[in-house]
ZAFI-390876 format. One line per field, with one value per residue (C-alpha): residue in three letters; x, y, z. Coordinates in steps of 0.2 Angstrom, whole numbers, plus 5000, padded with zeros to 4 digits. Layout:
residues N
res: [ala|...]
px: [X|...]
py: [Y|...]
pz: [Z|...]
***
This chain:
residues 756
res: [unk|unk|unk|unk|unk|unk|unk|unk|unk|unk|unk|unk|unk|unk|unk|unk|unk|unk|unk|unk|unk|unk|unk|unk|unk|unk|unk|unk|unk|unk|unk|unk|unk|unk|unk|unk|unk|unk|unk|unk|unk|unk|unk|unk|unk|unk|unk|unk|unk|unk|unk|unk|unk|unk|unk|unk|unk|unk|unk|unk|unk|unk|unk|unk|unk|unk|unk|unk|unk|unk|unk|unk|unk|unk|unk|unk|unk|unk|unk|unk|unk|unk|unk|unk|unk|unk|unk|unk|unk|unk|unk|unk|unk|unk|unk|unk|unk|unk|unk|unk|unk|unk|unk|unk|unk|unk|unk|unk|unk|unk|unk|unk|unk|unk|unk|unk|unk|unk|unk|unk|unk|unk|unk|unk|unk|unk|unk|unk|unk|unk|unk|unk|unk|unk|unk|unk|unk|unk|unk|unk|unk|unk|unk|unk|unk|unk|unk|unk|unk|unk|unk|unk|unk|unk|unk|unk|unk|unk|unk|unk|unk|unk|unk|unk|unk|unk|unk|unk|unk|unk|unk|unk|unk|unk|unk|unk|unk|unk|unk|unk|unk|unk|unk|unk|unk|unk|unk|unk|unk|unk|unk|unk|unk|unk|unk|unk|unk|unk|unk|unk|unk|unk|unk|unk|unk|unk|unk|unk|unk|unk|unk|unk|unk|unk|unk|unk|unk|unk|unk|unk|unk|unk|unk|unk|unk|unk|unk|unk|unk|unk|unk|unk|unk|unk|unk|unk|unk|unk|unk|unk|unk|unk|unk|unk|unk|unk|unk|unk|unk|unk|unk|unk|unk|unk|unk|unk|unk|unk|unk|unk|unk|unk|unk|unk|unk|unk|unk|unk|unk|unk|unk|unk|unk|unk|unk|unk|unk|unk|unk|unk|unk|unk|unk|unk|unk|unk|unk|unk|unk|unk|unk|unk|unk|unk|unk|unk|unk|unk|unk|unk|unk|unk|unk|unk|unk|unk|unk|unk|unk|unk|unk|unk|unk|unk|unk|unk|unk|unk|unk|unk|unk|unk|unk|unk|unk|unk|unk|unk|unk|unk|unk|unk|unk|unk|unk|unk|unk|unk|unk|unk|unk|unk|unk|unk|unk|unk|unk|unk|unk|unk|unk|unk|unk|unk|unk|unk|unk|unk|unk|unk|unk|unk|unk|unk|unk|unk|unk|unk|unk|unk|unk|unk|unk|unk|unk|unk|unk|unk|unk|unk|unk|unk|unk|unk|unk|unk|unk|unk|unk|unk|unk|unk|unk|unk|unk|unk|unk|unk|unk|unk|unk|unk|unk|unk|unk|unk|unk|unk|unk|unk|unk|unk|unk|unk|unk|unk|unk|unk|unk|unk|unk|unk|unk|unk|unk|unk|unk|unk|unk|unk|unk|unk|unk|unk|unk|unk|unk|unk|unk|unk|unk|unk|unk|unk|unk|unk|unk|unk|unk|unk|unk|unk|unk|unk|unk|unk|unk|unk|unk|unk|unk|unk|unk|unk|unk|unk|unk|unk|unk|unk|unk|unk|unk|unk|unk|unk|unk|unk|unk|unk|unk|unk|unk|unk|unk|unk|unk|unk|unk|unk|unk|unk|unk|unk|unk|unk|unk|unk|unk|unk|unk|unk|unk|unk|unk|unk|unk|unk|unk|unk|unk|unk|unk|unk|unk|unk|unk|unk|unk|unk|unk|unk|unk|unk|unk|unk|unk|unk|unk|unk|unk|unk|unk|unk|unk|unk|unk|unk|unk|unk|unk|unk|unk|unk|unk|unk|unk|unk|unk|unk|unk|unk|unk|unk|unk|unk|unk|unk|unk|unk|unk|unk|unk|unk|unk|unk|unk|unk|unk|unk|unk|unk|unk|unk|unk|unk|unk|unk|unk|unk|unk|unk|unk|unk|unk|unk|unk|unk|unk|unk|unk|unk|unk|unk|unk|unk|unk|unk|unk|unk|unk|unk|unk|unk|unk|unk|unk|unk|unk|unk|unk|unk|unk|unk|unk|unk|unk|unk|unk|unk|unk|unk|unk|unk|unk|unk|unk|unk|unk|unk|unk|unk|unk|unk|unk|unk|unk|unk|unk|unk|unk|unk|unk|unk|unk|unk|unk|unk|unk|unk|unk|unk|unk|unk|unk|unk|unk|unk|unk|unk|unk|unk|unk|unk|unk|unk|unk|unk|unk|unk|unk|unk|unk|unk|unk|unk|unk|unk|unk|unk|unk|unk|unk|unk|unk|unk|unk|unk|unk|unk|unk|unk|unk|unk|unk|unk|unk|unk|unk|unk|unk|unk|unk|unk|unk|unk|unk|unk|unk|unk|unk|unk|unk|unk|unk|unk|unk|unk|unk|unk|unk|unk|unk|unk|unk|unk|unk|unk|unk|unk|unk|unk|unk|unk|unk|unk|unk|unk|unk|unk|unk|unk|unk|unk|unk|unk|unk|unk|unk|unk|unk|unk|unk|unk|unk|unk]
px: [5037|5030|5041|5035|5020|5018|5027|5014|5001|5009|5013|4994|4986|4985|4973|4980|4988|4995|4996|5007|5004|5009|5006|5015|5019|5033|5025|5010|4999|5006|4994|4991|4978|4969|4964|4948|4947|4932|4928|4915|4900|4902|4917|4917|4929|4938|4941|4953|4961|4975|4982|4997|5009|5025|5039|5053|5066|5054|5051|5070|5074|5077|5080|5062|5069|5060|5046|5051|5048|5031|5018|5000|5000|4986|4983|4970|4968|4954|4956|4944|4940|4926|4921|4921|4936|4946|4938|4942|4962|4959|4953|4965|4980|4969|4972|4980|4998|5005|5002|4994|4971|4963|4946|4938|4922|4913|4909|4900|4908|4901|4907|4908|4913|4916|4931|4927|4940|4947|4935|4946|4940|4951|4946|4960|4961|4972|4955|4965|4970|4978|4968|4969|4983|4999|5002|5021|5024|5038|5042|5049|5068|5068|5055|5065|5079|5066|5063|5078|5081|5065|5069|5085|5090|5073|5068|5080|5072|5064|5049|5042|5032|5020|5016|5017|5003|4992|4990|4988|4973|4964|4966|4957|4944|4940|4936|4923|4917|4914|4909|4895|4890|4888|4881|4868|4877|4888|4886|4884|4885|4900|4913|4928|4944|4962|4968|4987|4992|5010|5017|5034|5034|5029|5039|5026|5017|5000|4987|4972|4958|4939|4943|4936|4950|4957|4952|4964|4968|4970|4981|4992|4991|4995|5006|5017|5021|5032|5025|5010|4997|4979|4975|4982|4973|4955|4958|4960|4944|4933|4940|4930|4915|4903|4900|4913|4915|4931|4940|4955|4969|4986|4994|5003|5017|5014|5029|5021|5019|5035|5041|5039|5052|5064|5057|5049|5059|5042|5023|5008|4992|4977|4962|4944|4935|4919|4912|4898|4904|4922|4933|4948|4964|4983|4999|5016|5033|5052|5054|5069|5060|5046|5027|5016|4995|4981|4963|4960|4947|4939|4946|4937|4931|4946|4966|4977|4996|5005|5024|5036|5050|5067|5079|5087|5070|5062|5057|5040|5034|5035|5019|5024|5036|5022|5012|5025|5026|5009|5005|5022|5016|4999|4989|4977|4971|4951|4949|4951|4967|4967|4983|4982|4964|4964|4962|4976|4972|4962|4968|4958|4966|4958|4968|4956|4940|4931|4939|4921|4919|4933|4934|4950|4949|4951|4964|4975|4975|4980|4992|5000|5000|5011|5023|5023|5022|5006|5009|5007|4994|4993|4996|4990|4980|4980|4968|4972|4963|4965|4959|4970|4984|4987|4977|4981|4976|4986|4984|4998|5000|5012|5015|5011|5028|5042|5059|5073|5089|5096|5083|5081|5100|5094|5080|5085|5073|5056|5042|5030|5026|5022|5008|5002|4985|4987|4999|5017|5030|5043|5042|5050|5045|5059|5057|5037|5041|5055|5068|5063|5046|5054|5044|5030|5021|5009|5004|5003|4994|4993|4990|5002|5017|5030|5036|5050|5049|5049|5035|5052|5058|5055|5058|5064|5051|5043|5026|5035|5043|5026|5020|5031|5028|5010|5009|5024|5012|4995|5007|5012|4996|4987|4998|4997|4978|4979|4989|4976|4965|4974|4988|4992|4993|5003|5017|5018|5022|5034|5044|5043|5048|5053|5070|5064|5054|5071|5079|5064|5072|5086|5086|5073|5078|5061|5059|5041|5042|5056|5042|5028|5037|5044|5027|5025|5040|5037|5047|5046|5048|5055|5036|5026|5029|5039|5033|5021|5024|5023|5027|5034|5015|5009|5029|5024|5007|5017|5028|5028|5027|5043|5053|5058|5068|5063|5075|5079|5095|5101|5103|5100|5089|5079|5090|5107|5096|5093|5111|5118|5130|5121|5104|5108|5106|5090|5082|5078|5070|5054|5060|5055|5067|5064|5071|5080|5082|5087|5105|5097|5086|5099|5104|5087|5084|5099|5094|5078|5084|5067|5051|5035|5048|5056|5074|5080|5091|5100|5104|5124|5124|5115|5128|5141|5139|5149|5147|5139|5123|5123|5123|5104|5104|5103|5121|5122|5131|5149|5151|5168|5174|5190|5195|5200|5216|5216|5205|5217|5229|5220|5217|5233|5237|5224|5230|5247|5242|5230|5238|5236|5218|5208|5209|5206|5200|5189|5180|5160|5146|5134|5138|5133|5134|5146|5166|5166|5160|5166|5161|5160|5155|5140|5139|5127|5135|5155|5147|5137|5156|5166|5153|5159|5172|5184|5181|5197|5207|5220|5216|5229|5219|5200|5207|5213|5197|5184|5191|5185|5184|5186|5173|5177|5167|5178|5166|5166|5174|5183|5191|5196|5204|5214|5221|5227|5235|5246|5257|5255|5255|5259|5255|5239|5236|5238|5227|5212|5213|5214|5200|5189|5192|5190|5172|5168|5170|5160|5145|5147|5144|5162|5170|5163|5176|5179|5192|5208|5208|5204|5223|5225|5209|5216|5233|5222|5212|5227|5234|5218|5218|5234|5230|5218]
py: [5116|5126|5119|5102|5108|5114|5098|5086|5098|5096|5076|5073|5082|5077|5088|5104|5116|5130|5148|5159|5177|5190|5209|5221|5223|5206|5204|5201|5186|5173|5164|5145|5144|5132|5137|5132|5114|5106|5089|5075|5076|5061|5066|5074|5085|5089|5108|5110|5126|5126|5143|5143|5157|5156|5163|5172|5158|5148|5161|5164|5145|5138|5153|5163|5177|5186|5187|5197|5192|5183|5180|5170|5157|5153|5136|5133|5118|5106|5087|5076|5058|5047|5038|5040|5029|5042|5056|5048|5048|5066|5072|5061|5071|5086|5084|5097|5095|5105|5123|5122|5121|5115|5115|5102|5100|5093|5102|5101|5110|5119|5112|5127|5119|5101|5096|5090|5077|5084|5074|5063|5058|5045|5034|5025|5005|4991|4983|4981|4964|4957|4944|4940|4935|4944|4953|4958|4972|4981|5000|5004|5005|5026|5025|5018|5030|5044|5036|5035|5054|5061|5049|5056|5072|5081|5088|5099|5092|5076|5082|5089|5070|5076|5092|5080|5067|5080|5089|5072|5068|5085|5083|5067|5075|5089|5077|5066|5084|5088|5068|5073|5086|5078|5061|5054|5035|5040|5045|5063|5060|5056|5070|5074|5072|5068|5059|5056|5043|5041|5025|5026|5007|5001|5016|5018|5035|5032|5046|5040|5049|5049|5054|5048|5032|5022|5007|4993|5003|5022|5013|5006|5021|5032|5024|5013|5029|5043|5062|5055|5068|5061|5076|5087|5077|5078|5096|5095|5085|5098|5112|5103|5106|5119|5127|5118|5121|5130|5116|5118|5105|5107|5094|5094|5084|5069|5065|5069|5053|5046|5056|5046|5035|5046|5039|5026|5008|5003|5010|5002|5009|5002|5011|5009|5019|5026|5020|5010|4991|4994|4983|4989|4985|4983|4989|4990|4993|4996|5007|4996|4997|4983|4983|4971|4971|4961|4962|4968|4967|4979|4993|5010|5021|5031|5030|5024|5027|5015|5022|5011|5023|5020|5022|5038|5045|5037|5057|5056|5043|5057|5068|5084|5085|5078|5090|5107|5101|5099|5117|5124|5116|5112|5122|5128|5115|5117|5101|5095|5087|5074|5068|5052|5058|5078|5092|5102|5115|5126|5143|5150|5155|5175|5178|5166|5178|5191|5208|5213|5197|5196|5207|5216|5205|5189|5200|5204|5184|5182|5193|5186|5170|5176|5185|5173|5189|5190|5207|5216|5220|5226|5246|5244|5229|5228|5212|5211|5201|5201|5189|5202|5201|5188|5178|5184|5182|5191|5200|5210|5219|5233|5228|5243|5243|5247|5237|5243|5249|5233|5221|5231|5224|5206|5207|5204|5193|5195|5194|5188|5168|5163|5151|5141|5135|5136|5126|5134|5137|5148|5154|5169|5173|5185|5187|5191|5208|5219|5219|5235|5230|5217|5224|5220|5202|5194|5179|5180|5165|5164|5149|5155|5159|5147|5131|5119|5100|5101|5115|5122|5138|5149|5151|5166|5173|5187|5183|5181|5200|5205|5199|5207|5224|5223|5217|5233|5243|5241|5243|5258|5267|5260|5269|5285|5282|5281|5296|5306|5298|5299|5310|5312|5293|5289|5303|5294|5281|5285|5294|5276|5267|5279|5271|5257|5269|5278|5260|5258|5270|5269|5252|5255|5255|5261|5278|5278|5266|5278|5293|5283|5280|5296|5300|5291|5306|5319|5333|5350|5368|5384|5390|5380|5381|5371|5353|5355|5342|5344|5331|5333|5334|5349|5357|5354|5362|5377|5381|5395|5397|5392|5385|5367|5364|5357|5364|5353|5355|5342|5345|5334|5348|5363|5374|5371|5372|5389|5391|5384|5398|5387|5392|5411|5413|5409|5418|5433|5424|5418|5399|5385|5375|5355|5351|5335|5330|5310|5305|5293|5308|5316|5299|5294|5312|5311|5295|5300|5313|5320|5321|5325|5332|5345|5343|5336|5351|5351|5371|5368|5362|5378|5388|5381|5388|5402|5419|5425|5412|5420|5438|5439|5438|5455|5461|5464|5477|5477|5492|5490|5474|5473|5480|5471|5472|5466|5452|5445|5446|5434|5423|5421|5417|5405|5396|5396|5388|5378|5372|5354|5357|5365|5366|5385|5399|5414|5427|5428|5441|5425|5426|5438|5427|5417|5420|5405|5391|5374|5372|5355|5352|5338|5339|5328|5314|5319|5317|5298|5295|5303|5290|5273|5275|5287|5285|5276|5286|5301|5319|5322|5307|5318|5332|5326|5319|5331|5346|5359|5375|5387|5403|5417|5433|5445|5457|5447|5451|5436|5437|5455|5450|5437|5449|5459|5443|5439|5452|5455|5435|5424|5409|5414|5417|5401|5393|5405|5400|5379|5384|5393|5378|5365|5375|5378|5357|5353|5366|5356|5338|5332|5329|5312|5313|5332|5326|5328|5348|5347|5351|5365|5372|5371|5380|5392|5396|5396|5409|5422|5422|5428|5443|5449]
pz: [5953|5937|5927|5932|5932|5912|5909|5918|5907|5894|5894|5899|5886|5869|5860|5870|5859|5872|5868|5877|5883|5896|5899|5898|5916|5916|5935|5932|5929|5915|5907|5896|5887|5874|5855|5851|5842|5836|5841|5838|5850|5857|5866|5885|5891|5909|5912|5927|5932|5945|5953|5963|5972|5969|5981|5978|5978|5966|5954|5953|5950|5933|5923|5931|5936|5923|5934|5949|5967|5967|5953|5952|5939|5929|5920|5911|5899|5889|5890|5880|5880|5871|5889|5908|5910|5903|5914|5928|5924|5918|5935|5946|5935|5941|5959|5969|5976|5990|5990|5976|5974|5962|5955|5944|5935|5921|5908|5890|5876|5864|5844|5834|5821|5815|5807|5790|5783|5762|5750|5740|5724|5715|5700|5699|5704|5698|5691|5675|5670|5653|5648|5626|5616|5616|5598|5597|5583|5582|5579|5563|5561|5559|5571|5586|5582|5584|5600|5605|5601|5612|5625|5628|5619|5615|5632|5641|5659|5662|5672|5657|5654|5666|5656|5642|5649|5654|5641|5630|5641|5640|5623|5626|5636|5625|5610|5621|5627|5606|5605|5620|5608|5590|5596|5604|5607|5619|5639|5642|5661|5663|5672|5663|5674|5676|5688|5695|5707|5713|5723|5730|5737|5720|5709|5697|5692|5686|5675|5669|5662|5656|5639|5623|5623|5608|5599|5593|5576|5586|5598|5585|5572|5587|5599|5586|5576|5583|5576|5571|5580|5585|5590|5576|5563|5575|5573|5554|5553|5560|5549|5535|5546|5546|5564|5572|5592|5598|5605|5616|5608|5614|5605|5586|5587|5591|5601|5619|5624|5622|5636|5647|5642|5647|5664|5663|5661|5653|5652|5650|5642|5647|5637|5632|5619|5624|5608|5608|5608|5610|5618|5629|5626|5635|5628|5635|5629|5637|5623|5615|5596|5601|5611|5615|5613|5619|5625|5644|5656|5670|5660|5662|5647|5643|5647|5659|5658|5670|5671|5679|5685|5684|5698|5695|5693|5711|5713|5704|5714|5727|5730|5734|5719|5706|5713|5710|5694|5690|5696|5687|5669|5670|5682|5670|5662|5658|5666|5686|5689|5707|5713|5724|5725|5729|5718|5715|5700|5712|5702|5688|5673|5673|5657|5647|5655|5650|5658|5664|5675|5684|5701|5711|5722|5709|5702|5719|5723|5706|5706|5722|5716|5700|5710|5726|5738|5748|5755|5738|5726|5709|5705|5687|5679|5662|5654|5638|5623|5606|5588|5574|5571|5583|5594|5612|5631|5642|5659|5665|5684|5690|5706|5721|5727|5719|5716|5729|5721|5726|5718|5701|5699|5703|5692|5675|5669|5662|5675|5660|5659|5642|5640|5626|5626|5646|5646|5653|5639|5648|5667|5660|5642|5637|5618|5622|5631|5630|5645|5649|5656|5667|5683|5676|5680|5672|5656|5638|5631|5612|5602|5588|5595|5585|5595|5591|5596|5612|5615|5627|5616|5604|5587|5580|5567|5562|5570|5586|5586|5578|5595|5606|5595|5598|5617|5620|5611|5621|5633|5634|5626|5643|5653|5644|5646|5664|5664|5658|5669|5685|5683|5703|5703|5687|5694|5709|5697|5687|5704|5706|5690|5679|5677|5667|5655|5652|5650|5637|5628|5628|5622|5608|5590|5585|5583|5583|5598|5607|5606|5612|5627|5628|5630|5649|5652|5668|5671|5678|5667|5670|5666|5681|5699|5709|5709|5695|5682|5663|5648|5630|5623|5633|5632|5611|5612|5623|5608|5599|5580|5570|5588|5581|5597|5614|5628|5643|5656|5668|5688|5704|5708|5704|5714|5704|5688|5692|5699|5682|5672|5659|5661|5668|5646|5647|5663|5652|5636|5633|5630|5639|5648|5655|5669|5672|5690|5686|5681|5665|5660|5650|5642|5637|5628|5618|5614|5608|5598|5591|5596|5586|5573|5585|5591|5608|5612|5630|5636|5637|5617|5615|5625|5618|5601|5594|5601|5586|5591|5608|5602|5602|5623|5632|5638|5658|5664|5663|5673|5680|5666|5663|5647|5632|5635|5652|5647|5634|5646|5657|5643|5639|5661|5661|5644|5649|5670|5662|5648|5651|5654|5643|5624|5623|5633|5627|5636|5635|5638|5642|5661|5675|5691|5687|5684|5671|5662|5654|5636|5626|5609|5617|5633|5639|5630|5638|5655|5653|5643|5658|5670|5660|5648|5655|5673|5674|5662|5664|5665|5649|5640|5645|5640|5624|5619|5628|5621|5634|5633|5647|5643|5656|5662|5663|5673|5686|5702|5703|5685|5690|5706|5697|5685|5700|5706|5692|5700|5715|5721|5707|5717|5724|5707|5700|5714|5712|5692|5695|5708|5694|5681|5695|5701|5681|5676|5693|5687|5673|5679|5672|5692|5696|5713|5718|5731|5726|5724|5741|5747|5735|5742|5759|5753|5743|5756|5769|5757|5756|5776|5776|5767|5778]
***
C-alpha cells in the first residue's frame, strides 16, 4: 500500500520535488516532504496530508523491513494549478482509502520568491539580403596558396577560428571605442558586443559584432589579401599621434580570419561601416582562390561572419562545445560575448587589475576557477605587474593544500597559463616558469612574448628566457618576503613543498639563482633546540671570523644525527652543524656548492680527511685500548675477512661510542649514486668504485672483544667483523635493503647465546 502510495503521489504531482529524510531511530517516523518552489501568483495550491499505520506484515512487504514492526507514515506534498478545475482533480486524488484519513484544505501560498527567466540578449537576425550586382575578383595566385596553407597546415586544432573571430571583432570594437573618442560624427550610444549564434539544423556558426565595420575598399584591402593586418597597421597610425589612447589590439598577422576556412565550406561577411554615409556590403567565398561582392541591405553597423560548417566539423553548431571554447580561449576579452543570446564571459580578468582593488574573496573564486577545485583556496597570492624590462600582468596563487606524493608524480606540467593580450596562448605556459614551480597556478599576460603564425607557440628568444628570469625572480623574493613576515606560516610551507624548492635547485644552472632559492631553505642546528628552525642567512651571520665553511649532516632524524660516529667529532667543538632530515636535502646542497662565498661542507667529507685534519679534536680516553700492536693485528683480520669489501682499513681516535665507521672520498654524492646508478649493480662492482674505507676504534669494547675472538672462535670472529662493516655502511646511508645480513645475524647471534 505505501508503495502505491508514493507512486500515486508521485504520478499526480508535477511540480513536487520530494526530499527524503529519516531519524536516526530507523523506526521511527519517515517523512516526504516538498522543497520550496516559487510560483506565479495566479496559481492555487492543494495541501493534502495523509497519515497511515502500517502493520507488521505491510511494513515487511516489498523490501520494508527496514522499518521494524509498525511505523506512521507522513506524506506531505503541494499541488498547484491556474484554475478550480484542477483543484477539484487535486482533492478527489486526495481522498482517503481504507485505513488510511485524510485531510484536505485549501490553502494560499506564500511566493518568496519569483522565478525570473535568464535575460537573452541577441543582435543577430537573418535581416541581411544581397541585393547589388555581383563583382567576382579573385585572390592572387601566392595568395590562394597561403590560403591553402592556413586552411589546412597552420593551426594545430581547428577550434582555434573561434579564438580567431573573436579576437578579430574586439579588435573591431576597440577601434569604434577610439572612433567614439576622436569624432563627433559617429554614435557614442551604441554598446560594444560580440555576439555568437550557432544553428545545428542549418550548420552554420554565426559572430557578429557592433565594431567600427568595413567599407568597399577595407573589405577588399583586407579580406582579399592574406597577412595584411588591419589592425596592425590602425596601431601604426596612432603611433604618429600625440596622446594616443592605450588600445587593446590583439591582431598582427593578418591571417585570423581565414581560419575559418578550415571549417567552413564557405563564409559570408556581411558588414557596414559606422561611418557617416556608408553603404554595407556582402562578401562570400568557398575559399577555392575566388570571392564574390555586392551591395546589401538590412545590415547592421558592423560585421557579421556567416560560417557554413562543413560535415566533419557538425560540432560547432553545437552550444555547449562553442561555448568551452569560447571560455578556453576567449574568456577575457574586454568586451561581452553572447552566445545564442546569453552571456558567457562572466569572469574577470584580476591579473589586468590593480593589486589594491581586488579583494580575497575575488582572489579565492579566482583561484578556484584556475585550478577547477572549489574546496581550496590560495596559501600565497602573488599580483604581479610590471612596464620594464617587460610588459607583464600576472597573478600567481600557491594553493592551501599540498600535492600528495601520488599527484606531485602526475604533475609535471606547468600550472601557469600564458596569455597574450587576454587572449589564451598556452593552458600550460612551460617556457614562462621553470618546472620547478609547477605547483604554482596562476597567468602571465605580456604583450611581448614572441608568437609564431599561429599565436600557438613560442619562439625561442632571449626576451622570452628574460621573462622567465624575471617572473622566477619576483618569485622567489616574495616568498622570502613572506618569510620574514610570517615565519610560523612559511615553515609550515615549506614542510609542505620544500621538495620543489630542492627540485629548484637542483635543476638551476644559475648560481646566483641556486642561492636565492637556497634562501627559502629551513633546517634545524646543533645550536637551537629541538624544533626550532634556522636558514643559511642567520647560520652566515652566526659564523665566526675566518670559518669559510657551512657544516651540514644528513639523517631521517635528529636522534641519528646525534647518534652519527660522524658527528660524535663535532659534540665537543664550537662549530655549527645543519641538520638535514629530507632525502633531497643533501642532493640540493651539493648542488649548491657555495653560498655567500662560504663552502657547502657535509660532516662525513670533513671526517674523512686524513688523520692529520682530525688531530685538532680532544682525544677520549683510551683507558683500556688495545695496544698498537694489537690494533694492527685487527687491521690486518679485518682486511684479510673483508677483503672484497673495503679498500683499506685504519684505526682512528675520532670515535668514542662507536666501534667503526665507513669513510668515502664524497659521501653524499656515493649515496644519491648508490640510490640511481648502482642500485642494481654488484657489491664487487660498489666496492670498486666507492672505495670505502673501514676506520676502526680500537678502544672500543667491541673491537677488543673481536681481537679476542680471532683465537679463541675463528667463526664467531668473522661474523662479529661482517656485523661491524654491515652496522658501519648502514650508519653511513650506503644499505638501501639491510635484509640480506639478516641470516648471518641470526647465526651470529645463535652463536653468542651459546657462550653464555
Amino acid at each position: 500500500m505505501a508503495a502505491s502510495m508514493f507512486a500515486n503521489v508521485r504520478s499526480s504531482s508535477r511540480y513536487l520535488i520530494p526530499i527524503f529524510s529519516a531519524s536516526r531511530n530507523l523506526r521511527s517516523s519517515f517523512k516526504l516532504s516538498t522543497f520550496p518552489y516559487s510560483i506565479a501568483p495566479s496559481q492555487r495550491c492543494v495541501n493534502y496530508r495523509r497519515s497511515t499505520n502500517v502493520g507488521p506484515n505491510e511494513a515487511n512487504s516489498g523490501g520494508s523491513a527496514l522499518f521494524g514492526n509498525q511505523r506512521n507514515v507522513l506524506i506531505s506534498s503541494v499541488r498547484c494549478s491556474s484554475d478550480a478545475t484542477e483543484d477539484v482533480k487535486l482533492q478527489e486524488e486526495a481522498q482517503p482509502k481504507e485505513g488510511e484519513t485524510v485531510s484536505v484544505e485549501e490553502e494560499a501560498v506564500p511566493v518568496e520568491e519569483e522565478i525570473v527567466p535568464v535575460e537573452e540578449h541577441n543582435i543577430i537576425s537573418d535581416s541581411e539580403t544581397a541585393t547589388g550586382r555581383v563583382e567576382k575578383l579573385e585572390f592572387q595566385a601566392e595568395t590562394r596558396m597561403l590560403l591553402d596553407i592556413v586552411a589546412k597546415s597552420l593551426y594545430s586544432e581547428n577550434e582555434v577560428f573561434i579564438r580567431e573571430l573573436i579576437s578579430n571583432s574586439s579588435d573591431a570594437l576597440e577601434k569604434f571605442r577610439y572612433m567614439q573618442m576622436t569624432r563627433d560624427d559617429i554614435p557614442h550610444d551604441k554598446p560594444l558586443e560580440i555576439h555568437i549564434a550557432v544553428d545545428q539544423e542549418k550548420s552554420t556558426f554565426t559572430i557578429q559584432d557592433t565594431g567600427i565595420g568595413m567599407t568597399r575598399r577595407e573589405l577588399v584591402d583586407n579580406m582579399g589579401t592574406i597577412a595584411r593586418s588591419g589592425s596592425k597597421a590602425f596601431v601604426e597610425q596612432l603611433k604618429d599621434k600625440e596622446a594616443a589612447p592605450e588600445m587593446d589590439i590583439i591582431g598582427q598577422f593578418g591571417v585570423g580570419f581565414y581560419s575559418a576556412f578550415m571549417v567552413g565550406g564557405s563564409v559570408e561577411i556581411f558588414t557596414r561601416s559606422q561611418l557617416p554615409d556608408s553603404k554595407a556590403w556582402h562578401w562570400k567565398s568557398d575559399g577555392s582562390g575566388a570571392y564574390e561582392l555586392r551591395e546589401a541591405d538590412g545590415v547592421q553597423p558592423g560585421t557579421k561572419i556567416v560560417i557554413h560548417l562543413k560535415k566533419d566539423c557538425w560540432k560547432f553548431a553545437i552550444e555547449s562545445d562553442v561555448k568551452d571554447i569560447i571560455l578556453k580561449h576567449s574568456n577575457f576579452v574586454g568586451v561581452p560575448v553572447y552566445l545564442n543570446g546569453k552571456k558567457i564571459n562572466t569572469t574577470q580578468a584580476l591579473w589586468a587589475s590593480e593589486p589594491k582593488t581586488v579583494t580575497e574573496d575575488q582572489h579565492r573564486e579566482f583561484f578556484q576557477f584556475l585550478s577547477k577545485n572549489t574546496y581550496d583556496s590560495p596559501r600565497y597570492t602573488l599580483h604581479y605587474r610590471a612596464d620594464a624590462p617587460l610588459s607583464i600582468r600576472s597573478l600567481f596563487y600557491i594553493p592551501s593544500r599540498a600535492p600528495l606524493p601520488w599527484e606531485m608524480s602526475q604533475q609535471t606540467e606547468s600550472g601557469v597559463a600564458l596569455y597574450s593580450r587576454k587572449i589564451l596562448i598556452q593552458s600550460r605556459g612551460e617556457k614562462i616558469i621553470p618546472k620547478w614551480l609547477r605547483f604554482v597556478s596562476g597567468v602571465v599576460d605580456s604583450e611581448d612574448i614572441p608568437l609564431n603564425l599561429s599565436r600557438e607557440m613560442l619562439q625561442n628568444s632571449a626576451l622570452l628566457r628574460k621573462l622567465q628570469t624575471v617572473i622566477t625572480s619576483r618569485f622567489v623574493r616574495f616568498l622570502q618576503d613572506n618569510a620574514k613576515k610570517d615565519p610560523a606560516k612559511y615553515d609550515q610551507f615549506f614542510d609542505e613543498y620544500g621538495v620543489f624548492l630542492r627540485e629548484g635547485i637542483v635543476s638551476s644552472q644559475d648560481q646566483i639563482e641556486k642561492e636565492d632559492i637556497a634562501k627559502l631553505l629551513r633546517f634545524e642546528s646543533s645550536m637551537l633546540p629541538v624544533g626550532q628552525k634556522t636558514n643559511l642567512m642567520e647560520y652566515g651571520d652566526r659564523m665566526k671570523p675566518g670559518e669559510r665553511n657551512i657544516y651540514y649532516i644528513c639523517a631521517p632524524s635528529r636522534e641519528l644525527v646525534e647518534g652519527s660516529p660522524y658527528y660524535e667529532g663535532f659534540k665537543d667543538s664550537e662549530r655549527e652543524v645543519l641538520f638535514c632530515y629530507d632525502d633531497y636535502d643533501e642532493l640540493a646542497l651539493l648542488q649548491l656548492r657555495e653560498f655567500d662565498r662560504k663552502l657547502m661542507r657535509s660532516v662525513e667529507s670533513e671526517m674523512a680527511g686524513t688523520q692529520e685534519n682530525a688531530a685538532n679534536t680532544t682525544e677520549l680516553d683510551s683507558e683500556g685500548a688495545l695496544s698498537e700492536s694489537e690494533g694492527d693485528a685487527v687491521v690486518a683480520y679485518l682486511k684479510d675477512v673483508l677483503k672484497d669489501k673495503l679498500n683499506n682499513v685504519t684505526v682512528t681516535n675520532r670515535l668514542g661510542s662507536h666501534p667503526a665507521m665507513i669513510n668515502v672520498a664524497e659521501m653524499g654524492a656515493a649515496r644519491h649514486f648508490m640510490r640511481t646508478a648502482l642500485k642494481n649493480r654488484s657489491e664487487a662492482e660498489k666496492v670498486q668504485l666507492l672505495q670505502p674505507t673501514l676506520e676502526i676504534n680500537k678502544s672500543h669494547p667491541i673491537i677488543q672483544k673481536l681481537h679476542s675472538l680471532e683465537e679463541d672462535d675463528p667463526e664467531l670472529a668473522r661474523l662479529l667483523a661482517e656485523q661491524v662493516y654491515d652496522n658501519a655502511m648502514i650508519a653511513a646511508g650506503l644499505v638501501d635493503d639491510p635484509r640480506p645480513m639478516l641470516n648471518r645475524l641470526h647465526s651470529f647471534m645463535e652463536k653468542a647465546l651459546n657462550k653464555c
